[in-house]
C-alpha positions as CSV (number, residue, x, y, z in Angstrom):
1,X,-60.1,48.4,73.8
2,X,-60.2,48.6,70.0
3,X,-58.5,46.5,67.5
4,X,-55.3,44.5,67.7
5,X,-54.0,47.1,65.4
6,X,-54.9,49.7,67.7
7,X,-53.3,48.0,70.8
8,X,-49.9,48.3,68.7
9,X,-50.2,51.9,67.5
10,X,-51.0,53.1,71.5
11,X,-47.8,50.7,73.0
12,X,-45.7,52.0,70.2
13,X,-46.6,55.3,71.3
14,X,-45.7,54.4,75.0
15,X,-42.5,52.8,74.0
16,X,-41.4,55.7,72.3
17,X,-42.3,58.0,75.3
18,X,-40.5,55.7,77.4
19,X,-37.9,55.5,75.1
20,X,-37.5,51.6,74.9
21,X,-35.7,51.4,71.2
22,X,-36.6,47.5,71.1
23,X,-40.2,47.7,71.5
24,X,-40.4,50.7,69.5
25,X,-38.9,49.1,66.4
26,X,-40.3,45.9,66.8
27,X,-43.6,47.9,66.8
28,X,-42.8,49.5,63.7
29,X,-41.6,46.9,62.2
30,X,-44.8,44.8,62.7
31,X,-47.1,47.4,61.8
32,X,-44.8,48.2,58.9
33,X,-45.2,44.7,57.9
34,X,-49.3,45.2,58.4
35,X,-49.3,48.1,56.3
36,X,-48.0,46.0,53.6
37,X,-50.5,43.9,54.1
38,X,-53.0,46.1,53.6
39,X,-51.8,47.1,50.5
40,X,-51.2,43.8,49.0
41,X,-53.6,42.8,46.2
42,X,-56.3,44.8,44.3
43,X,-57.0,47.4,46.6
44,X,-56.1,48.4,49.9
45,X,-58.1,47.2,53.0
46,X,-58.6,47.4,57.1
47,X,-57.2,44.2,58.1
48,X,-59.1,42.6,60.6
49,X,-57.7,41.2,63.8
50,X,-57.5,37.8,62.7
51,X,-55.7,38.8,59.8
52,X,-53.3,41.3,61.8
53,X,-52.7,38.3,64.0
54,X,-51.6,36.0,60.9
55,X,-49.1,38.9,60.1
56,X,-47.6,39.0,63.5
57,X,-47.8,35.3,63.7
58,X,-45.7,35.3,60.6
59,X,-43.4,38.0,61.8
60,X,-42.6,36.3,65.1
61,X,-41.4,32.7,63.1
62,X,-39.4,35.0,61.1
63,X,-37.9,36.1,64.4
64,X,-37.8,32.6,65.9
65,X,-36.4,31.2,62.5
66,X,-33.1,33.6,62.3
67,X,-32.5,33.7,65.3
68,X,-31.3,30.1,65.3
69,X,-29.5,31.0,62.0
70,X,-27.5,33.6,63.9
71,X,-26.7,31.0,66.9
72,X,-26.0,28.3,64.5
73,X,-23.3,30.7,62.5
74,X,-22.1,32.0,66.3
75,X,-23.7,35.3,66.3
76,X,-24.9,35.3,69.3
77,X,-25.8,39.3,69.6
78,X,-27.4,39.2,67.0
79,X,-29.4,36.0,67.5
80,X,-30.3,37.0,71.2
81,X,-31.8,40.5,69.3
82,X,-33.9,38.2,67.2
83,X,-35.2,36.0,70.2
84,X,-36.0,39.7,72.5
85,X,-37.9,40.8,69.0
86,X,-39.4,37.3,68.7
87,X,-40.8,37.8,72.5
88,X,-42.2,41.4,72.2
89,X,-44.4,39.7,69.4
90,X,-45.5,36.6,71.6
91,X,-47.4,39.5,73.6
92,X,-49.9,39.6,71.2
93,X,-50.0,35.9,70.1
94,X,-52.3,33.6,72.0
95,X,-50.8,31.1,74.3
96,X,-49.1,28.7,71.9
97,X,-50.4,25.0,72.6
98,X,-48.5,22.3,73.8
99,X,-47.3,19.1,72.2
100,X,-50.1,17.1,74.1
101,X,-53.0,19.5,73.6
102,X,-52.2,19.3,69.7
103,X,-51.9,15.8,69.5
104,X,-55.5,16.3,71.3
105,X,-57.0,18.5,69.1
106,X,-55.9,16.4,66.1
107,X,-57.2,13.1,67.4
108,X,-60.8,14.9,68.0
109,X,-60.3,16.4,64.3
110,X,-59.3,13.3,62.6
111,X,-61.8,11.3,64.8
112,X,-64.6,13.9,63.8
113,X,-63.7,13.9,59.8
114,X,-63.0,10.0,59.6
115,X,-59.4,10.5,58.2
116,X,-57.3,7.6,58.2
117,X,-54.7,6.9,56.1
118,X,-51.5,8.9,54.3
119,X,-53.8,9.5,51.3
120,X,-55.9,11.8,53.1
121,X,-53.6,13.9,54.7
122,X,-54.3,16.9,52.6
123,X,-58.1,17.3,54.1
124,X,-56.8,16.2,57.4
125,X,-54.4,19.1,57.7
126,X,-57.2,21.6,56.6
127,X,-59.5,19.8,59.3
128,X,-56.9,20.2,62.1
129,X,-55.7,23.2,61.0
130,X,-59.2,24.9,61.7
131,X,-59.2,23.1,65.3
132,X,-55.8,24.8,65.9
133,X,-56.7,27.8,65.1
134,X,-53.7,29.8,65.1
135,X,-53.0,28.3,68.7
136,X,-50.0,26.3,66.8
137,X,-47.4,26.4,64.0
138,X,-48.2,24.6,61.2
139,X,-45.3,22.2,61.2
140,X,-46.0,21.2,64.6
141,X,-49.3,20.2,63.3
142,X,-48.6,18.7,60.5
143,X,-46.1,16.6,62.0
144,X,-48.7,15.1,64.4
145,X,-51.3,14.8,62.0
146,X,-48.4,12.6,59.6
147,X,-47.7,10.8,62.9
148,X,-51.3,9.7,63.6
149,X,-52.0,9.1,59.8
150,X,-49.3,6.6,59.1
């Protein structure tokens, strides 16, 4: 089908034809947020889909994040705005992993490097993070990885 990047461009294009304004400016807003992205640094560059998927990644916690702000300060419009946003993004996230596959993953990681201990949580979180893949937010897996360590 093309990139991820190109998947976005084509249903932005169908959401505006259909006239959906949430998808169409969540769409813009993500790819606005790629564009940036591509910018950033030296030179500008072609993300790749990995990287596209780290933006949107970050884009949907942003989402997630105020979205709880607004319901914690009783904005609920607004926070129920942030949460449809948030779920137009998860369309191109892969499937988020459960508590019990990342406390898997993390055993099989820790097990694999011979981690053990608080002292070593710093390569422990790199080793777990590359098993996650993505697949997980960070927190969530460095809470497990603390919770195994100690």
């Amino acid at each position: 089908m093309g990139t991820l990047k190109d998947r976005l461009n084509e249903d932005l294009h169908t959401a505006m034809k259909a006239r959906d304004e949430l998808i169409t400016s969540t769409l813009r807003m993500a790819l606005s947020a790629i564009r940036t992205a591509e910018v950033a640094g030296d030179e500008a560059r072609e993300l790749s889909d990995d990287e596209v998927l780290a933006v949107l990644t970050k884009e949907a916690k942003k989402r997630r994040e105020a979205a709880a702000a607004f319901s914690g300060a009783g904005r609920a419009e607004q926070a129920a705005k942030e949460t449809s946003e948030g779920e137009v993004l998860d369309r191109y996230l892969p499937k988020q992993l459960t508590d019990d596959e990342i406390a898997e993953i993390v055993t099989d990681a820790l097990t694999a490097g011979g981690f053990s201990g608080k002292a070593q949580m710093g390569p422990a979180m790199k080793a777990a993070q590359a098993a996650v893949a993505g697949r997980a937010e960070g927190g969530r897996v460095a809470a497990e990885v603390r919770r195994q360590l100690s």
